[in-house]
N, C-alpha and C positions, 0 to 999 in steps of 0.2 A: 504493500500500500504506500509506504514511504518512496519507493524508487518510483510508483505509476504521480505520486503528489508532483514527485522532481522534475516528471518529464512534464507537467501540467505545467509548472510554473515557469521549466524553460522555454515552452511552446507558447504561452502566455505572454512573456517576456519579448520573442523575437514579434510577434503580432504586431504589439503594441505601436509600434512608432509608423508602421505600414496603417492600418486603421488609424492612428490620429489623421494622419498625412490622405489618407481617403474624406473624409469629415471635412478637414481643413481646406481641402480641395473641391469640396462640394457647396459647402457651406458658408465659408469662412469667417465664423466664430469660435477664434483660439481656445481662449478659455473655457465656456462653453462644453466647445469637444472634447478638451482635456480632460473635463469631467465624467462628460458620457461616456468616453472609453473608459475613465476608470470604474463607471461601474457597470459595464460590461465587462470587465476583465474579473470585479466582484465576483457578479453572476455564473460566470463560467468556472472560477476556482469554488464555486461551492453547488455546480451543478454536474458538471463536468465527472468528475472525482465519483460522481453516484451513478449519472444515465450514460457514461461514454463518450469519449472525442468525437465529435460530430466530422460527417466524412468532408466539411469547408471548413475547418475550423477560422479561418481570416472572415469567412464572407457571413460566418453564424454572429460574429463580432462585430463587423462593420452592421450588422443589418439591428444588433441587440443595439447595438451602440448610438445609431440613426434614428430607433426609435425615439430613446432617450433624451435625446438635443432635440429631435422637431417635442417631444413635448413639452421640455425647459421651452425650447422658444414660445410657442404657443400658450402658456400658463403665464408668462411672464407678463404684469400690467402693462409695460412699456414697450412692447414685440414692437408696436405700428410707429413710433418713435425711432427704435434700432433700425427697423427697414430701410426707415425715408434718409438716416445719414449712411447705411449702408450702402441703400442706391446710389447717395452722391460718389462714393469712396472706390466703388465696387467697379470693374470696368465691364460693359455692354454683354462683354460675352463670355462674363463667369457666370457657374453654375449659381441658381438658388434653389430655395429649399422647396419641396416638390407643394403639392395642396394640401389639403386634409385628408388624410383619408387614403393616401397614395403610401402604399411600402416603398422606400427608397432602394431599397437590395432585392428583395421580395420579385421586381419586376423583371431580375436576369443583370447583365452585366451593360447591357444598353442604357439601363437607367443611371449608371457613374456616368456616362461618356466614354468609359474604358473600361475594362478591366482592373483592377486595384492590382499593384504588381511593386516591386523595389523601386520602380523610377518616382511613387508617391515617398518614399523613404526619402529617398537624394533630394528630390524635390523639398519636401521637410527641411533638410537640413541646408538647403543652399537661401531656405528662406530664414531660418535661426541665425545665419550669418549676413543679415541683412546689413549693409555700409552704414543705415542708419545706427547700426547699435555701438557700443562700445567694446573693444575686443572681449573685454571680461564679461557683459552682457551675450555676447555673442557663445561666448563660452556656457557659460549657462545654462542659458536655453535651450542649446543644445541638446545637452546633458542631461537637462529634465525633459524635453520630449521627446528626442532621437535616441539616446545612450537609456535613457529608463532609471538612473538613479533618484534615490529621494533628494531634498532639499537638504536635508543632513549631511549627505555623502559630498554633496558637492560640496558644504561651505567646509565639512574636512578639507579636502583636496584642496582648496584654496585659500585654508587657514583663516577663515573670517568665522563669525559669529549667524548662527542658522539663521536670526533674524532678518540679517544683513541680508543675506543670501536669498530668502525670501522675497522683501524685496527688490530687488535684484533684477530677478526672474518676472514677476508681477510689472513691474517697468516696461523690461522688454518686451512682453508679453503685448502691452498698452500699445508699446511702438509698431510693433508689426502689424496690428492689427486694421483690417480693412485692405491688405497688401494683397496683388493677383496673388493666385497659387498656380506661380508655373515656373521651370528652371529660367534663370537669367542667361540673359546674352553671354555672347564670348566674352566681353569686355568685362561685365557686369561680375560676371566667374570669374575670372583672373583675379577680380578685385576680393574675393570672397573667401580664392583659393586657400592662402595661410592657416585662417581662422578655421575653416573646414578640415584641416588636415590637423590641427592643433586639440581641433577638438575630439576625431578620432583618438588621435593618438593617447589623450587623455582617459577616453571611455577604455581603449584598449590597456593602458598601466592600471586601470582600476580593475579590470579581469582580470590580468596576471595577475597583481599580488593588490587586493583587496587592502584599502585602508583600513578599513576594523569590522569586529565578525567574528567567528567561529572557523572561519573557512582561509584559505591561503588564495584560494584563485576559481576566480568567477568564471565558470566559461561560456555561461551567455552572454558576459559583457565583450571576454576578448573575441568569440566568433562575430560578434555580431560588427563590432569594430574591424576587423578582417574582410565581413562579407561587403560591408559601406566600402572601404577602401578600395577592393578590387571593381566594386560598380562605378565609382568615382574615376576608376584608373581604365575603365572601360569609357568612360566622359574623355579622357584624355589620354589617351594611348604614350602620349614623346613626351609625358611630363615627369621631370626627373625627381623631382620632387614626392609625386605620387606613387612612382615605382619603389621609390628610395623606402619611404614611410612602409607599403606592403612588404617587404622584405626583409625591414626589421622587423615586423609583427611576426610574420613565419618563421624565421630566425630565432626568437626568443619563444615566441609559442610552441616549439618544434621540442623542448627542453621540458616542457610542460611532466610529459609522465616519470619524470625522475628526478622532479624538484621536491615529493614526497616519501616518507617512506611510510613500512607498514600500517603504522596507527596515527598517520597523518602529519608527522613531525616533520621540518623542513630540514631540506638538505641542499647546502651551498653548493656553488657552482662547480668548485674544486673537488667536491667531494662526490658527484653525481656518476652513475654510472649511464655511462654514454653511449652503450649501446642499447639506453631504455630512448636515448633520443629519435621523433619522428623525422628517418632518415630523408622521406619525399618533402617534408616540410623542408629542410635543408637544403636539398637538391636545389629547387625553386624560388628558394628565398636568396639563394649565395647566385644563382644565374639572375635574377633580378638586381642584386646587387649592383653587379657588375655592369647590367643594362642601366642603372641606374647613373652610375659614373658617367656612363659612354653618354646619357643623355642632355650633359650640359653643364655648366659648372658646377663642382662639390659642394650642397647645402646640408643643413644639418643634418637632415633626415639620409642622406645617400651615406655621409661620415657615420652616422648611428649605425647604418646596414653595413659596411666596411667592418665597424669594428666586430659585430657581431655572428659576420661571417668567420673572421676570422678566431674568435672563438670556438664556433661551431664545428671547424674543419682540423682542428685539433685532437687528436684522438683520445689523447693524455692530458691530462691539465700540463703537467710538467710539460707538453710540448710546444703550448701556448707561444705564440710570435707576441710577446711581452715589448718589445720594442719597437716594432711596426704599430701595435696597437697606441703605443703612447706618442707618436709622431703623428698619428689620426687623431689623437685627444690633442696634440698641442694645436691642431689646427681648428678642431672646434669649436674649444675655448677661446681661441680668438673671434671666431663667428657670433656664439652665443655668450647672452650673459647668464646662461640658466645654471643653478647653483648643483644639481644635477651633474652636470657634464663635467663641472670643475670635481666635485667629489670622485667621479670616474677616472678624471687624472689622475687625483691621488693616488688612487690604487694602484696605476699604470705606471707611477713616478715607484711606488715601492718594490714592484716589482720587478722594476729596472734596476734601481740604484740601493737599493735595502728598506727595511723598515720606517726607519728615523728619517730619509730623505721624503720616506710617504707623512711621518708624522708632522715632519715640518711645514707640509703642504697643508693639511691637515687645519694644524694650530692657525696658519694665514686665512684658511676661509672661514674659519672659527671667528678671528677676530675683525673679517670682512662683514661679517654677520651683523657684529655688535656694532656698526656704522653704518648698518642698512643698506649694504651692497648684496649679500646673500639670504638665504633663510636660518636667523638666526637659531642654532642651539638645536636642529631639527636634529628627530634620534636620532637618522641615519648616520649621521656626523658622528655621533658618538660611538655607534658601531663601526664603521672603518674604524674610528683611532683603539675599542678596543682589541679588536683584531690584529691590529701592526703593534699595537702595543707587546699583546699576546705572543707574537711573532719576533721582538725584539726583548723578550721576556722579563717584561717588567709584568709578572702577574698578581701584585695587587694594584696597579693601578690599571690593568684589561680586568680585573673582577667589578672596579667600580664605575669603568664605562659601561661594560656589558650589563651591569644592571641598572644605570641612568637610562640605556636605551631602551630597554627591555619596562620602565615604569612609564616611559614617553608613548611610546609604539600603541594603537587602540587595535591593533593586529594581534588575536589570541596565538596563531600560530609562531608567527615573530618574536613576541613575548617568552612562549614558551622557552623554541630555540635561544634566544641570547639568555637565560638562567641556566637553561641547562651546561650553556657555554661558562657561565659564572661557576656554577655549582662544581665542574668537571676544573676548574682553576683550583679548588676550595681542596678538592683532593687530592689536586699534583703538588699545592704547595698551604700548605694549612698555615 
């Protein structure tokens, strides 16, 4: 019953952002839709689970979901109000909402104008990335209607206060609202492109390894970030950028069955058995790579797939290209300011040169932090330095980074691992 709930709620899950993007394309009452799919997706986790997946599950959702919005609109005192600025806002030949009386799904697939399909997803999200918004708006939005996470998840991720984050989204929300629902122009995309790829890339690091939870790794978030990217990279075949991004998702997701072990405990990269890695995910991710490079100048996302191939193709950790990989970080670091990528030097800097020369990197973006150049005091920070610490065997003071990181981290899994890292210190050197 447990494993038939999981498959309900990942099935649920991918739905979701295709059905809003159905509604919103129909309709175009954000908010609204937002709703009605959420309680369609209700309906179906507590009916589902008793009478059976229905043989449309998308089109059982859109049609539950459509009910629900024409009867919000219709109950609402002020519907003939929302109309008359709708009509002003709305252009000539967007869909409206059907009459009374009329099943919107009910009538076959003629009554969308199309069939509901992934290009309402992309569409979705090239409207979240609307120029109007502000990158961080844009990010958001996102996030809460394309990626499926709650308002919590995201103001974790972005280190603000859930309120804030609320409204946020509720803003954007405001902004886009009354906007066609169709892909933009060439132009208009180009302009949109970053935001769009930034924002995958975000939903996809929150499948890998989950901000906080019970769990190590979401993998309706990172497929569904994979399956966006390659339709994105089907919008754009020669974009180096797009290719770049897909290939570190397979890359890093390809590592997936052997970032665990038997009773869910985590296991570093070093210590992974590598031939638990999915070898076709690698195949295709390190030849994308490479297509990636060939397609134009090195941006961050093509340097992220480099380094990761390179990883990848290592059979042994010990056989890791530790020096190629950090002449890739020192060029990134120059690209980007993301605090991120300078922490991945470090490691890359210790690997080369020792411990202490990683610690020393280390200690600099520590106190880049406290100037507001990085994220200050985030665990991750203090796991690298207990690790190199650990590695240059000063072990009481890796016992007491591994457990500042390990109090910080709202990742049960994470958690656990760096205590158990503490605790195994506690016994080599009491």
């Amino acid at each position: 019953m447990g494993r038939a709930t999981d498959d309900i709620e990942d099935l649920l899950r991918c739905h979701a952002p295709q059905v809003l993007g159905a509604l919103v394309r129909r309709y175009g009452h954000f908010d609204p839709a937002e709703d009605s799919v959420q309680e369609a997706l209700i309906a179906a986790a507590g009916q589902w689970p008793r009478d059976g997946i229905p043989d449309n599950p998308r089109g059982w959702l859109i049609r539950v979901a459509s009910r629900r919005l024409t009867d919000r609109l219709r109950s609402d005192e002020a519907r003939r109000r929302r109309e008359e600025t709708a009509a002003a806002l709305t252009p000539a030949d967007a869909f409206v909402a059907p009459p009374p009386g009329e099943d919107p799904v009910g009538a076959g697939p003629a009554a969308l104008g199309r069939a509901p399909s992934e290009d309402d997803t992309l569409t979705l999200l090239f409207l979240c990335c609307h120029p109007a918004l502000s990158p961080a708006a844009q990010i958001a939005l996102t996030l809460r209607a394309v990626g499926g996470l709650t308002t919590a998840e995201i103001a974790r991720a972005h280190l603000v206060p859930e309120a804030t984050m609320a409204q946020r989204i509720s803003r954007a929300k405001r902004t886009v609202r009354g906007t066609q629902f169709r892909q933009p122009d060439a132009r208009d995309r180009d302009q949109r492109l970053a935001a769009v790829l930034q924002v995958l890339y975000l939903i996809f690091n929150e499948g890998y390894t989950a901000t906080a939870g019970p769990d190590l790794h979401r993998t309706d978030l990172a497929r569904e970030a994979i399956r966006l990217t390659r339709a994105v990279r089907r919008l754009l075949p020669h974009e180096g950028r797009v290719t770049g991004l897909l290939a570190l998702m397979l890359l890093t997701e390809a590592r997936t069955p052997a970032r665990t072990g038997p009773d869910g405990e985590l296991i570093p990269l070093d210590e992974q058995d590598r031939a638990r890695w999915d070898r076709t995910a690698v195949t295709e991710g390190t030849a994308l790579a490479e297509e990636a490079l060939a397609q134009g100048p090195a941006g961050d996302y093509q340097l992220q797939a480099a380094i990761a191939a390179l990883h990848d193709e290592a059979g042994r950790a010990e056989d890791t290209d530790w020096p190629q990989i950090l002449a890739l970080y020192d060029v990134l670091v120059r690209r980007t300011p993301d605090p991120a990528a300078a922490l991945g030097r470090a490691v890359a800097v210790a690997m080369v040169h020792g411990p202490r020369a990683g610690l020393a990197e280390v200690d600099a973006l520590a106190e880049a932090g406290t100037a507001g150049r990085a994220l200050p005091w985030h665990y991750r920070l203090d796991a690298v330095r207990a690790h190199l610490l650990e590695r240059a065997g000063e072990m009481a003071a890796a016992r007491t980074a591994y457990r500042a990181a390990a109090d910080a981290t709202l990742s049960e899994p994470e958690a656990r691992y760096l205590r158990v890292r503490a605790d195994r210190l506690d016994r080599l050197d009491p």
